[in-house]
N, C-alpha and C positions, 0 to 999 in steps of 0.2 A: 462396526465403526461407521453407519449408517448418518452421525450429525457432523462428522466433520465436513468443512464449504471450501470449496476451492476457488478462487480467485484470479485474473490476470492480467497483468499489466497491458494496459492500451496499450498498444505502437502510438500513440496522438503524435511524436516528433521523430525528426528523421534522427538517423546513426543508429537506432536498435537496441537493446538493452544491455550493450558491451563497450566501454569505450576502445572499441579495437579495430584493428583495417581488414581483420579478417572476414570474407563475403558474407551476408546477411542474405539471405529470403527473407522481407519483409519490410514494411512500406507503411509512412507515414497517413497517407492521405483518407479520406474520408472514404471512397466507394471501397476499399482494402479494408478499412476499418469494421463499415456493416458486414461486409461478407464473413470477417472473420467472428466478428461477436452473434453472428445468426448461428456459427458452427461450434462457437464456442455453450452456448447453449443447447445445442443439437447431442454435443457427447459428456456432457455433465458438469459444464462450471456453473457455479453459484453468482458468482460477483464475475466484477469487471473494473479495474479503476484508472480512471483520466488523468496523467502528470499534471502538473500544471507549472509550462514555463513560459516565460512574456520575450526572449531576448536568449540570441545562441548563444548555447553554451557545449562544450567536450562531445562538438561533434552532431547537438541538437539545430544546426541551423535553421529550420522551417520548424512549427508548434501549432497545432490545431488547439484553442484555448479549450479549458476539461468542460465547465460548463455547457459552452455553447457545442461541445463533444459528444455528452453523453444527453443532450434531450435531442440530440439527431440521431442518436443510436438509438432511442427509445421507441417510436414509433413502428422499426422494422427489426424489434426482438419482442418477446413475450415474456420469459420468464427470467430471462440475466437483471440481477439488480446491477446501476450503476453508478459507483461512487468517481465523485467531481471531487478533485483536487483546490483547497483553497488557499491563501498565504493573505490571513490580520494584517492589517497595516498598508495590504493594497485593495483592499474590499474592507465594505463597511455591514457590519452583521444585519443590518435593517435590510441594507439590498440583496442580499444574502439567503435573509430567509424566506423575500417572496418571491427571489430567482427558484431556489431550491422548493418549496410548496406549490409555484406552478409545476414544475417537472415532475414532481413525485403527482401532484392530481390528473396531470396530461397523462403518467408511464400507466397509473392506477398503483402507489405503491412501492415504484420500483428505485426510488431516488436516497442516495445515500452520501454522506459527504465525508470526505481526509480535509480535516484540519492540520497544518503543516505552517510550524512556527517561526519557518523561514533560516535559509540557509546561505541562501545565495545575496551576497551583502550588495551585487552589480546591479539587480533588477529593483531593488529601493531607491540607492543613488540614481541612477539613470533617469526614473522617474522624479525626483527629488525630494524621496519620502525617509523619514529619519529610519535608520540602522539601531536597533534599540539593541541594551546587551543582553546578553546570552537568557539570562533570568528572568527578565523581564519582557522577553519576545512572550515567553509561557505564561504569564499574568496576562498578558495581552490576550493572548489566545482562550485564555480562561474564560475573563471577562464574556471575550467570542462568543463562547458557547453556551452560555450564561443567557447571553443576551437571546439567541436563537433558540433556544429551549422557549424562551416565556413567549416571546413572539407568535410562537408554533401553536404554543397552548392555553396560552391565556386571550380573555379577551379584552384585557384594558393591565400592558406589560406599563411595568415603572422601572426603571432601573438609573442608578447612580455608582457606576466606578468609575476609576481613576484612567479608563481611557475611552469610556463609551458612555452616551446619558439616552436616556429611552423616556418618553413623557409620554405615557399610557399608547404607548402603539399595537397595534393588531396585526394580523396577518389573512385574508381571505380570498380565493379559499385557504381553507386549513387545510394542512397535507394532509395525504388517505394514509400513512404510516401511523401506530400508533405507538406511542404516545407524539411519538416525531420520527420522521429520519432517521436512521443509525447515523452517528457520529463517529469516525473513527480517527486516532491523535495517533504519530510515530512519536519519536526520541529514546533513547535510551538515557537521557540524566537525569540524576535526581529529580530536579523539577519537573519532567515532561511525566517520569513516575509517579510525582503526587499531584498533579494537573491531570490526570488520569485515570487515580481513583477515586477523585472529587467530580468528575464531571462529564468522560468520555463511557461511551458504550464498547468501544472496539480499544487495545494497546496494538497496535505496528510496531511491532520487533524487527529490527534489521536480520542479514541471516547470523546463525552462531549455531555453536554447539549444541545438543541435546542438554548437558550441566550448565549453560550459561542463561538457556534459554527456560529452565527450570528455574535460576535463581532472580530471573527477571518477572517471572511469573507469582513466585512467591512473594517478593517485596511487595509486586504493585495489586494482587489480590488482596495483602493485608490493609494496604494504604486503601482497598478501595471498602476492603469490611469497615474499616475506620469509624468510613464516613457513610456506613450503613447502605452500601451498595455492592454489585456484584460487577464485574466485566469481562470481556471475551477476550480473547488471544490471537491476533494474526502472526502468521512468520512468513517474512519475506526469503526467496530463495531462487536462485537459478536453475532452472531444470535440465539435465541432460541428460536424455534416455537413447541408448543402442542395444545392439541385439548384444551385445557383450559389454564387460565393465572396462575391460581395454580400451573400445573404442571410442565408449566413451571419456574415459579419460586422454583420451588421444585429443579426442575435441577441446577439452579442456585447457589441452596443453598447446593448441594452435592459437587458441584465443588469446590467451597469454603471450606468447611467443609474437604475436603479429600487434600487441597491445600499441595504442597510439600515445608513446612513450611521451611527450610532449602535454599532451592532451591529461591524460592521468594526473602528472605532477600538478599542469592548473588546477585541477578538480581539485586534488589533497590540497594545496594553499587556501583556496577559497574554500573547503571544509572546517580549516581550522576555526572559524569563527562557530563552528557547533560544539560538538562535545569538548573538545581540547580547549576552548575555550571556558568552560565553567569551573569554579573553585577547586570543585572532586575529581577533575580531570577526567569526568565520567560520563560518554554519551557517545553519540555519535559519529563514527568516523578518530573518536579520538585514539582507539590504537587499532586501527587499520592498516595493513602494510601494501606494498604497491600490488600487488595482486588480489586483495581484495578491493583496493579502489576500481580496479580494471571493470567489476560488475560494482555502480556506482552506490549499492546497498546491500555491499557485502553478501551478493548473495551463490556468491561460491563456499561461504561458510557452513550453510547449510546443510550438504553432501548430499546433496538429491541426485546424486549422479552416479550413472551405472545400467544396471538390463531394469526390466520393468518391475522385475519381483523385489530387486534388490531396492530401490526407491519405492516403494510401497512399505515397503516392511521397515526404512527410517520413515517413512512420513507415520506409521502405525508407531512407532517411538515418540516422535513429537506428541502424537496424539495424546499418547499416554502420559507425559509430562505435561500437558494443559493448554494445547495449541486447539484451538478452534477451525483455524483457516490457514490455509496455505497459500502464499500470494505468489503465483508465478512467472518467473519470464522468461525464455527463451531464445534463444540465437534465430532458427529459423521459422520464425510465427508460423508460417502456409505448412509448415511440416508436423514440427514437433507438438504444436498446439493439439491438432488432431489425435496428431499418434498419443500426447501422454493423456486425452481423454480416455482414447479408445481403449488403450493397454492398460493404464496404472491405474484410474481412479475406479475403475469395475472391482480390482484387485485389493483396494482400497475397501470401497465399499462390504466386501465380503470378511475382510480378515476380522471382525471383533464375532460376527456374524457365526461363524464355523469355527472360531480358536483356534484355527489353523497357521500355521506362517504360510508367507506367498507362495513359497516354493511349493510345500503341500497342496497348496489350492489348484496350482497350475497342473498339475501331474493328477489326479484328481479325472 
């Protein structure tokens, strides 16, 4: 199992990747930040991705913007690619693609972008930028990426949609990725599925089952043969590795227990404007219960939780059902980050290697 990539969520804002009051090791700021993305590259992650939020929110008070994040992080890592978090509608793809083509020519390569079609209805009003509906956030985002493709590649872009016009513009330098950037788009609705196989490189799957996360894979594979292309698979997930599966579910269970009961319910209100809002009742956040809002992308659904053999051997499941990357977070970043390098992903790496399950490998 030698191509799957592992991924992890910046800390960039405070409160940690739980909305809970339970204690956190781990810290928003910038000199925290390099330290750990030098280490995170030291024990084998692939990516690295920037939230991107403008205005507190469940517990985010303080926000280091993703952007201006990840070309600080680039300088003092080498081999972490780092994907910048964007949200249409507060950026405009022109500035976009020469923000994004300085960084990837400054990293040599290493710049990658989440297209995110916006969820949170407070930081467009705040700003006094129109709240478009559910469907047509994803048109907009289309267009996005539409527009930054040609940008990136061509040397005299034209473009005419119905929310962005382009009158032969360039971009120079050209990024050192090629053809561009990896693009990567989350949502689970319809439309972010077919906005996905028309145009993104990566789908961000919320966490879910191994069967959910199969039938997400097949729709938006077909939707993206369709339209005569191929795409990759990320799965978002909460990691929780102890020396026992007890204890880790012990943790699990504090998280929960200590959840900032208040905090959660705002999150689910202002989620309803994503999945539960579209026709199909299909997306994101739309049947989430209070415990998976608790990790704010469902990613206790995933079950990455347990000893190290045991989460090796579902991420070698996922694998096997067409996940590409594993996008992970953690409670205590300075801990577990390290520990589920050092422990899981070696264990990872070898299971397709030797046929073996983890157990076998570990005894060995």
């Amino acid at each position: 199992m030698t191509d799957i990539k592992f991924a992890y969520w910046i800390p960039n804002v405070s409160g940690g990747l739980v909305v809970s009051k339970i204690p956190q090791r781990t810290n928003w700021t910038y000199d925290y930040n390099a330290q750990l993305a030098q280490t995170a590259e030291e024990v084998g992650f692939d990516y690295a991705l920037a939230q991107a939020r403008f205005i507190a929110s469940y517990g985010a008070e303080y926000q280091l913007e993703a952007f201006t994040t990840v070309s600080a992080l680039a300088p003092v890592t080498k081999k972490l690619k780092l994907i910048a978090a964007v949200h249409p509608g507060l950026w405009h793809p022109g500035v976009v693609a020469k923000i994004g083509s300085s960084i990837d020519f400054i990293s040599n390569g290493r710049f990658a972008l989440n297209v995110v079609s916006g969820w949170f209805k407070d930081e467009f009003t705040i700003y006094g930028e129109p709240w478009l509906d559910h469907d047509e956030r994803y048109r907009r985002s289309e267009e996005f990426i539409r527009v930054l493709k040609g940008l990136w590649t061509e040397d005299e872009f034209h473009f005419k949609g119905d929310f962005y016009r382009i009158n032969g513009g360039w971009v120079k330098p050209r990024p050192v990725s090629q053809p561009h950037p990896e693009i990567f788009q989350g949502g689970n609705s319809k439309a972010a599925r077919r906005m996905a196989g028309r145009v993104s490189d990566w789908y961000f799957m919320n966490g879910n089952t191994i069967e959910g996360v199969r039938e997400q894979i097949a729709e938006v594979s077909a939707l993206a043969r369709e339209a005569g292309r191929t795409i990759k698979f990320g799965l978002n997930a909460f990691i929780i590795v102890r020396d026992t599966e007890a204890e880790a579910h012990e943790v699990l269970r504090e998280i929960i227990a200590q959840a900032d009961v208040e905090a959660v319910k705002g999150f689910g209100e202002a989620v309803k404007q994503a999945g539960a809002a579209t026709r199909e009742r299909q997306g994101m956040w739309a049947n989430s219960n209070f415990e998976d809002l608790v990790q704010y992308n469902d990613g206790f659904r995933s079950g990455l939780i347990g000893t190290p053999e045991q989460v090796a051997e579902k991420i070698g499941q996922f694998y096997e059902a067409g996940v590409d990357l594993i996008l992970g977070g953690f409670l205590h970043y300075s801990d577990d980050l390290p520990a589920f390098g050092r422990t899981v992903i070696p264990i990872v790496r070898e299971l397709k290697a030797h046929g073996r399950t983890a157990e076998e490998l570990v005894q060995v």
